[in-house]
C-alpha positions in Angstrom: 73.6 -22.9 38.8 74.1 -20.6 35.7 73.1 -23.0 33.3 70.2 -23.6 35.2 69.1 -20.4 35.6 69.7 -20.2 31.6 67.5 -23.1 30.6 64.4 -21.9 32.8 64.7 -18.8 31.3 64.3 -20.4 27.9 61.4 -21.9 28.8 59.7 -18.7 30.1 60.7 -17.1 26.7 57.8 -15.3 25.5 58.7 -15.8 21.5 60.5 -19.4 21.4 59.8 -21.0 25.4 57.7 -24.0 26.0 53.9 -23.6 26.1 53.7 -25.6 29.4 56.1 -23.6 31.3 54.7 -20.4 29.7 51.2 -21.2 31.0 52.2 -21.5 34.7 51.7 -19.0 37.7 53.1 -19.6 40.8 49.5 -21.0 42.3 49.8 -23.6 39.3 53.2 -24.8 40.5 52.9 -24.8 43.8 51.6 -28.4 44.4 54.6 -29.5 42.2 56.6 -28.1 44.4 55.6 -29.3 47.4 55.2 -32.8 45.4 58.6 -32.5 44.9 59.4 -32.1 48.9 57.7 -35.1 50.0 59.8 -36.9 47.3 63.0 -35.4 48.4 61.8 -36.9 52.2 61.0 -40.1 50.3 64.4 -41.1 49.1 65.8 -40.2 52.5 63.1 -42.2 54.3 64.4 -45.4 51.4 68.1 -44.1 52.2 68.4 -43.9 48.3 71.5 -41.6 47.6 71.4 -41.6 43.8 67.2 -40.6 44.2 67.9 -37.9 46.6 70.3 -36.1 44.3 67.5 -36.5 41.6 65.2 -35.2 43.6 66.8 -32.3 45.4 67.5 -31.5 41.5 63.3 -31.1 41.2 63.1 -29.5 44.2 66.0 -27.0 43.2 63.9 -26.6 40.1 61.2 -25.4 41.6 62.8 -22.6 43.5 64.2 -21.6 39.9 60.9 -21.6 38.5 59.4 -19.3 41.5 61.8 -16.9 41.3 62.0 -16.6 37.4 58.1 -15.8 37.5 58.9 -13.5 40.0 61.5 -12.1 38.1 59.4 -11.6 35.2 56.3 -9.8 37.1 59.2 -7.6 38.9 59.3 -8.5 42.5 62.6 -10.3 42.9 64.8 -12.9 40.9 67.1 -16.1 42.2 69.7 -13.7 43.5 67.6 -12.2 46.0 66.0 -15.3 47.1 69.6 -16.6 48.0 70.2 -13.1 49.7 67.1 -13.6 51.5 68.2 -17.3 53.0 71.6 -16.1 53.8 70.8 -12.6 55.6 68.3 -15.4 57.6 70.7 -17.6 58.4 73.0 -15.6 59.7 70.7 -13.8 61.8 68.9 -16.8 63.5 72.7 -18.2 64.5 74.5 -15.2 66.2 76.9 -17.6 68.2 78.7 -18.5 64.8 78.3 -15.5 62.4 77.7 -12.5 65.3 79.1 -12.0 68.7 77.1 -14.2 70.7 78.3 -17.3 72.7 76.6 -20.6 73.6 75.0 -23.4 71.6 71.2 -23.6 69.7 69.3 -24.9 71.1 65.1 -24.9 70.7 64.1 -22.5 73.3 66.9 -20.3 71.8 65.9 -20.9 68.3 62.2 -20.0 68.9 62.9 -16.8 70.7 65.1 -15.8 68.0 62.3 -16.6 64.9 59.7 -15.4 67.8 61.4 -11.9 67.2 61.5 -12.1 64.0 57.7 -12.2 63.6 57.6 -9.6 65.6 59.2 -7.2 63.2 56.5 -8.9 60.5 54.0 -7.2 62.9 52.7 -10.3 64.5 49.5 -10.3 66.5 49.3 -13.8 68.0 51.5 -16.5 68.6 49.7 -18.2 66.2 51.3 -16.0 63.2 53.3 -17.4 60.7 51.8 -21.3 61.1 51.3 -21.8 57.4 47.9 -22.7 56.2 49.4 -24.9 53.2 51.1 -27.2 55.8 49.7 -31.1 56.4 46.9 -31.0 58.2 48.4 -33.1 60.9 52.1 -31.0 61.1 49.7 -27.8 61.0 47.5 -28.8 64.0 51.3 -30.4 66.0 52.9 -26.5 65.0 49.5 -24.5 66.2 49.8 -26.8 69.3 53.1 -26.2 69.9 53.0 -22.4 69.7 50.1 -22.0 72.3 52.0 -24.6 74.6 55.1 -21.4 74.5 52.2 -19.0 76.1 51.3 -21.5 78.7 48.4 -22.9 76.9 49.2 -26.6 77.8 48.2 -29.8 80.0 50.8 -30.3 82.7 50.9 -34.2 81.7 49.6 -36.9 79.1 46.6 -37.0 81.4 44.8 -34.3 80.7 45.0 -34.4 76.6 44.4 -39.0 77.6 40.9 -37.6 79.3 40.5 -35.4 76.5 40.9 -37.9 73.6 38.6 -39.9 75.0 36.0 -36.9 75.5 36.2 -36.6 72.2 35.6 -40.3 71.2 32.6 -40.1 73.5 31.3 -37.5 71.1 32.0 -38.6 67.9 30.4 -41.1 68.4 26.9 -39.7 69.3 27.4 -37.0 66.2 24.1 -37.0 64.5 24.5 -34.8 61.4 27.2 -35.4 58.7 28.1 -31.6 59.7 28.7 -32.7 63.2 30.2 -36.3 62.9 33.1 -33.8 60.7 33.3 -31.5 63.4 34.2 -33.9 65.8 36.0 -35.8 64.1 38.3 -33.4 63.4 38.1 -32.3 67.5 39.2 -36.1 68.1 42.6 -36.0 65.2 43.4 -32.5 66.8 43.3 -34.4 70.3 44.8 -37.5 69.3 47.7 -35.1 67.9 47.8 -33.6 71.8 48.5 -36.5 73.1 50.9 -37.5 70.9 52.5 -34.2 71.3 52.7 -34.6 75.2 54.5 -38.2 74.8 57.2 -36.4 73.0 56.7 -37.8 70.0 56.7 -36.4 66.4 52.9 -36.9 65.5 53.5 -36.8 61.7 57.4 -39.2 61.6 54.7 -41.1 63.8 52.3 -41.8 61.5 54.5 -42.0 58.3 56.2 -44.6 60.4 52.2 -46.4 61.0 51.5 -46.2 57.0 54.5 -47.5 56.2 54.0 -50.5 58.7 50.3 -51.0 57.6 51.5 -51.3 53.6 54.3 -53.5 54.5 52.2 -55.8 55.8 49.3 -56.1 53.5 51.3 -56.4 50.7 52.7 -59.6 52.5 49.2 -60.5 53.0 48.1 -60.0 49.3 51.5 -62.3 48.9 50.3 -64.5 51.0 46.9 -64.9 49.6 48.5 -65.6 46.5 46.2 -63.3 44.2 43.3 -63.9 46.0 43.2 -62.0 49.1 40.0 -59.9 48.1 38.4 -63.2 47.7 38.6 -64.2 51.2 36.1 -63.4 53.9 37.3 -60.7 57.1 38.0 -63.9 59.1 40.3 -65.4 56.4 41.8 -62.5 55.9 42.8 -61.5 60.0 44.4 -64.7 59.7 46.7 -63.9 57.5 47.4 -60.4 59.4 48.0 -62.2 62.1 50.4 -65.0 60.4 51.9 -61.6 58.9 52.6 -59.6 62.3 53.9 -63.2 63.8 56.5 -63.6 61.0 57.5 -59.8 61.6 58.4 -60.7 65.3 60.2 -63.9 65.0 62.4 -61.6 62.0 
């Protein structure tokens, strides 16, 4: 960790660091860093060991970077962002580092972080839902949230009707302003009902992209280098023959 810390603070040296790294703020690195998440998740989802550790390495180096900027402008360094973690940790798990008995488990886990907004001076339950978050984990979390105050159908019927409401009008949208709109209403239902099945909306639909690319590549295979050649009909044909293959495997 030291000689990490010692080699990102040679970069950042005003008179002999890199010109790169010198030129950053921490609105410049931010999308590397949450690049470097989904890769982390990436080599977990393609169980590659020797990638992870790679990757955790970027991600690890991104946390350096952070805090040495912040370490520079005077707000904190790497020290207190481990302090910060730690005094965190400890606090949201009193039944191992406090008094407390029992076992974590979500309700407990939300009242505990629930409290700790409060001492942020939260104003809604709705506090604290990052803006920077995937669009489709962001509308799950804000979902989620006003289901704790009550704000939830008793069933998957009531977010079924309401999917289908929104279908309805999406589909008479006039204006591009409007067909957005309720576009957008339809996702944020079709995340609802997800919600209300139990299901993780966003594991859901990594699982669906990584289905979908699985099987067009065998397709493009299959079309052996012609498959943007064929017609639509040609081409469902070879879906199918694709999605038939995957079931007899």
């Amino acid at each position: 960790m030291e000689r990490l810390l010692g080699i990102m603070a040679k970069l950042r040296d005003p008179q002999t660091g890199c010109e790169w790294d010198l030129a950053q703020t921490f609105s410049t690195i931010a999308p590397y860093t949450i690049e470097e998440a989904y890769e982390v998740a990436d080599a977990i989802e393609r169980s590659d060991h020797a990638d992870l550790q790679d990757e955790l390495g970027d991600l690890l180096f991104q946390v350096v970077f952070h805090a040495r900027m912040a370490e520079e402008a005077g707000y904190f360094d790497f020290g207190g962002v481990a302090q910060s973690i730690s005094d965190k940790m400890e606090a949201r798990h009193p039944h191992i580092f406090g008094d407390e008995t029992g076992t974590m488990g979500e309700a407990r886990w939300e009242t505990i972080k629930a409290a700790e907004r409060d001492t942020k001076g939260a104003t809604s339950a709705l506090d604290g839902v990052a803006k920077a978050l995937p669009a489709l984990m962001r509308a799950q979390k804000l979902q989620k949230r006003a289901a704790r105050t009550g704000f939830d159908w008793p069933d998957t019927a009531g977010p079924t009707a309401k999917l289908h409401e929104e279908i309805e009008e999406l589909k008479t949208a006039n204006s591009d302003r409007e067909k957005t709109e309720e576009a957008g209403d339809f996702l944020f239902a079709a995340v609802n009902l997800v919600r209300a099945h139990g299901i993780d909306a966003e594991e859901a639909l990594r699982a669906a992209n990584t289905k979908f690319e699985r099987r067009f590549r065998d397709m493009e295979t299959l079309g052996e280098g012609k498959f943007a050649d064929l017609n639509l009909d040609e081409q469902e044909a070879l879906w199918q023959r694709v999605k038939a293959a995957e079931k007899r495997s």
